[in-house]
N, C-alpha and C positions, 0 to 999 in steps of 0.2 A: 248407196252412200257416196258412192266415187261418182257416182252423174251428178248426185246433186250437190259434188263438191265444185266440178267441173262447170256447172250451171251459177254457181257464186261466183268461182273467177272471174268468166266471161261475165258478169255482169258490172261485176269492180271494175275490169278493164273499159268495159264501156262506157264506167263513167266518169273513169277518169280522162278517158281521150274525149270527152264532150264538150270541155270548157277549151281546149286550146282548140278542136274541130270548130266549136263556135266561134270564137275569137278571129280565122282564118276567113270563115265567111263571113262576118260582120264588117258593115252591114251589109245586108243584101236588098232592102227597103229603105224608106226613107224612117226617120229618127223624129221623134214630137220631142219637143222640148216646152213642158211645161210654166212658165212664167205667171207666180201667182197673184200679178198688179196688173192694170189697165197698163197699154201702151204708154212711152214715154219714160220719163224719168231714170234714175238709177238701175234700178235691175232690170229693164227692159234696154236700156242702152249696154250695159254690161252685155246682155244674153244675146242678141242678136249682131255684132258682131264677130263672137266667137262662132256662134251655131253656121256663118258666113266660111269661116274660115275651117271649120269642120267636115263641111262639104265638100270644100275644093280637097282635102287631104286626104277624106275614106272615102268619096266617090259615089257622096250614095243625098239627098236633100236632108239636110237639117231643120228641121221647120219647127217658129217660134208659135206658141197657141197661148196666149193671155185668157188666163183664167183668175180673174178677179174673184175677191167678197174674201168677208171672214177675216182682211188684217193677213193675207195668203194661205189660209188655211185651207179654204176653198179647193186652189188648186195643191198642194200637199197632200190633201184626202185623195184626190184623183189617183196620185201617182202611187201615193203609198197601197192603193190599192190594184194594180195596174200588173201585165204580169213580168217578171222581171228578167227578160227578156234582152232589153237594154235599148229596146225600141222608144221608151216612154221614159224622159227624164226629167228631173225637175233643177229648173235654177234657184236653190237655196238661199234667202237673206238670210241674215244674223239673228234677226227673229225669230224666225223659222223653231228655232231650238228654245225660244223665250215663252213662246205661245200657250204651254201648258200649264204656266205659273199663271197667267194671264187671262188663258179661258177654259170653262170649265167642261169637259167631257166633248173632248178634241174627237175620238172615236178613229186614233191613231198616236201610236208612240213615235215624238219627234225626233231619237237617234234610234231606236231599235226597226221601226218598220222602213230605214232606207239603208242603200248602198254609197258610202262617201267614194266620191269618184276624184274630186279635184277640187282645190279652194282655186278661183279665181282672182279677183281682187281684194284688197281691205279699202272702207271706205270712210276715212278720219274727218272730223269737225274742225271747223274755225270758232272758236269765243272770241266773241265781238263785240264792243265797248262805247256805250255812247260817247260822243264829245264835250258834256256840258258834264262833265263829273268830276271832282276832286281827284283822280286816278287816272294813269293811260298805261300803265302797266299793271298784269294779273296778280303780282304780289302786293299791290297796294290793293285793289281792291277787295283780295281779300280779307286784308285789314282792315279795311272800312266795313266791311262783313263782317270780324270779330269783335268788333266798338258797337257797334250797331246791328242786333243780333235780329236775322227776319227783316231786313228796313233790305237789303240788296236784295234785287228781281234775278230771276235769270229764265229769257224764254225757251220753248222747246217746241217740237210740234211732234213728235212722234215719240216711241216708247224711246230709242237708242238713244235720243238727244235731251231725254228727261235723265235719261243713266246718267250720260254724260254729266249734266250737272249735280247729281246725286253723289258720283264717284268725287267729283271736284271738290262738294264742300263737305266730304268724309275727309278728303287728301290733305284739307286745308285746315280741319277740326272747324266749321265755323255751320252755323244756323244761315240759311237762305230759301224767298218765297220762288217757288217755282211757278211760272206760269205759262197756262197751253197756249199755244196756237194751233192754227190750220194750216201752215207750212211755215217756211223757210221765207219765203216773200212778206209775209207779213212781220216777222222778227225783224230780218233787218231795216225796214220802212220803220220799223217802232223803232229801232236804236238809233236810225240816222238820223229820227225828228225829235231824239232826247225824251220819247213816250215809256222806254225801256232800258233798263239800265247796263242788261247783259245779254247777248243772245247765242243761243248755239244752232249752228248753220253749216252749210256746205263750204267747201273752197270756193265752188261757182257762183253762190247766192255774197259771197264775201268778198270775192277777187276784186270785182270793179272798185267798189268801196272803196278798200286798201290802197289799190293802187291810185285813188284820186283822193287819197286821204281823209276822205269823209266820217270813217269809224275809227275807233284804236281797235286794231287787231293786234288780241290782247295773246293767245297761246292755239298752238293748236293741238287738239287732243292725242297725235298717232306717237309712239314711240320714237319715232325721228322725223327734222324737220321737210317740209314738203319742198322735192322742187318747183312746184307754182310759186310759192309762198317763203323763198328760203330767209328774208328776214324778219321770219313769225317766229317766235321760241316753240320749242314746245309746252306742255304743262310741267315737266318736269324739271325742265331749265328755268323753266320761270317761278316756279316756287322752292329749287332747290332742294328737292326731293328726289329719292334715288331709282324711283321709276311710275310711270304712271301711260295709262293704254286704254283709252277709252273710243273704240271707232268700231262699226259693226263691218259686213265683207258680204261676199257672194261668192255663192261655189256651185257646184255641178254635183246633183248625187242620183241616182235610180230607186226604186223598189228594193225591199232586203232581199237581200239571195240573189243579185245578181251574178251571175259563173265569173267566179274571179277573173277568168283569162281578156273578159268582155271590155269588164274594168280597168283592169289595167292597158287594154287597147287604146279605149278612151281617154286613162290618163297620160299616156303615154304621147299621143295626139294634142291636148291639152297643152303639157310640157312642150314641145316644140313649138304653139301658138306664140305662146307668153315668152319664148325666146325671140320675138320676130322684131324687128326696132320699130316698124311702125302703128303696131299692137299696142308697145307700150306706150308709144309718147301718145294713143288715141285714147288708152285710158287716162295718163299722166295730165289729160289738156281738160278730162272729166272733171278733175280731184282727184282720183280712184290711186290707189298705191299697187301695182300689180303685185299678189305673190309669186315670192321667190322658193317656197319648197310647196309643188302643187299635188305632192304625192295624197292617193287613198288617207296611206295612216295618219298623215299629218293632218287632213283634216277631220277623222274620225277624233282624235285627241281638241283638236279648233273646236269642235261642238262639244265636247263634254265640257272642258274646261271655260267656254262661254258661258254657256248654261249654268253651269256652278257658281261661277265668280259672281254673276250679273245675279242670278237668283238671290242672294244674301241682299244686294240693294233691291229688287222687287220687294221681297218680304218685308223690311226694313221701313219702307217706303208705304208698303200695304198696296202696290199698285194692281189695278185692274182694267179690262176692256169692257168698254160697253156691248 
């Protein structure tokens, strides 16, 4: 009885000195970092950056692997299946946690099978305004949207920017026609040739616009106003309403069970990124809002509470992926 008490100990103790033993040697390889879009765009310029400045800090290659298909499910499957190690991580969109409302028999749980490591950036919308409209500000137009119920457009090209105007004419109580596109390029071409009435877009896809006054930039969806953009209201301001947050983000998360010590390494490393000035203003010239609390729990709470909020407009809406 007493050896095989002695044999429990020593096994407790070994495993509790595993995660900070790990943490000390981590890494000792180089680190994948999953990215689940084709090269370019938003989360591939968010993720390669940081994974840049990653390396030069633990000593070890951070290396980006685009794993496109599936809306990033594709690469999600990968990592959620991967072992968790902390060698194999994934760069999380805001979807990421939307996808199982969306599509059917993922064949992975989007907050239980990963480790939330860090939120990265938040990634806010411009509503943009044709010129040839009776309106150049958001609260008129949404009056002409309650006189004329269904008669105002508003385009979108992906799921976050359909919310976006989902959450808008919830916010505003009024009926409006959503319509798709294929990106963000083709919205504002539709709005700047008066083919579209509303469009929700990037800062990047809006700035030029704005600034050569070609569209009415009408609100923009983050909780405060952008420094690209700082004479755009928000939505909030502009309809007078006591809060309103419609922007998706990117963050960093592992496999479940990653050895806490590993993670908060990571996060830790993370946290001093996003203090660096010229981090921010490289996201800030994106669009991108860096976050300011990039801890684990904060974004273990950012995905539940996305996924919940956004899921009641899914439902709502009946949306789905092809």
């Amino acid at each position: 009885m007493i050896r095989k008490m002695i044999s429990v100990g020593l096994s407790l103790l070994a495993m509790a000195c595993a995660g900070p033993l790990a943490a000390q040697n981590y890494p000792n390889k180089s680190v994948r970092i999953v990215v689940p879009f084709a090269p370019g765009g938003s989360a591939d310029g968010t993720a390669r950056p940081v994974a840049e400045r990653l390396s030069s800090l633990l000593g070890q290659p951070f290396v980006i692997d685009n794993r496109p298909g599936g809306y990033g499910t594709v690469g999600a499957g990968q990592v959620a299946k991967s072992d968790p190690d902390g060698y194999t991580l994934l760069l999380v969109p805001g979807t990421h946690v939307l996808t199982p409302r969306l599509l059917p028999n993922l064949g992975y749980h989007a907050i239980n099978d990963f480790s939330p490591i860090a939120t990265l950036v938040f990634a806010p919308y411009v509503i943009i305004g044709a010129k040839n409209l009776p309106f150049s500000n958001l609260k008129d137009a949404m009056h002409y949207a309650r006189e004329q119920p269904g008669k105002l457009s508003i385009g979108n090209s992906e799921v976050t920017t359909r919310l976006a105007g989902e959450s808008l004419a919830k916010a505003a109580g009024v009926a409006v026609t959503h319509v798709p596109y294929k990106g963000g390029g083709p919205i504002a071409n539709d709005v700047l040739g008066g083919h579209l009435a509303i469009g929700v877009v990037t800062p990047i896809s809006a700035l030029g616009f704005h600034r050569e006054k070609r569209v009415n930039s009408l609100a923009v969806t983050s909780p405060k106003r952008l420094s690209s953009l700082p004479d755009v209201p928000t939505v909030a301001e502009a309809l007078g309403i006591a809060e309103y947050d419609s922007q998706t983000w990117f963050a960093l998360a592992g496999p479940a069970n990653m050895p806490r010590a590993v993670v908060d390494r990571l996060s830790l490393a993370i946290r001093q990124i996003m203090q660096d000035r010229d981090m921010l203003e490289r996201f800030t010239n994106m669009g991108l809002v860096p976050a300011e609390d990039t801890s684990p729990d904060r974004l273990a709470r950012l995905m539940k509470s996305f996924s919940e909020r956004n899921g009641v407009l899914i439902d709502a809406a009946k949306l789905k992926l092809d």
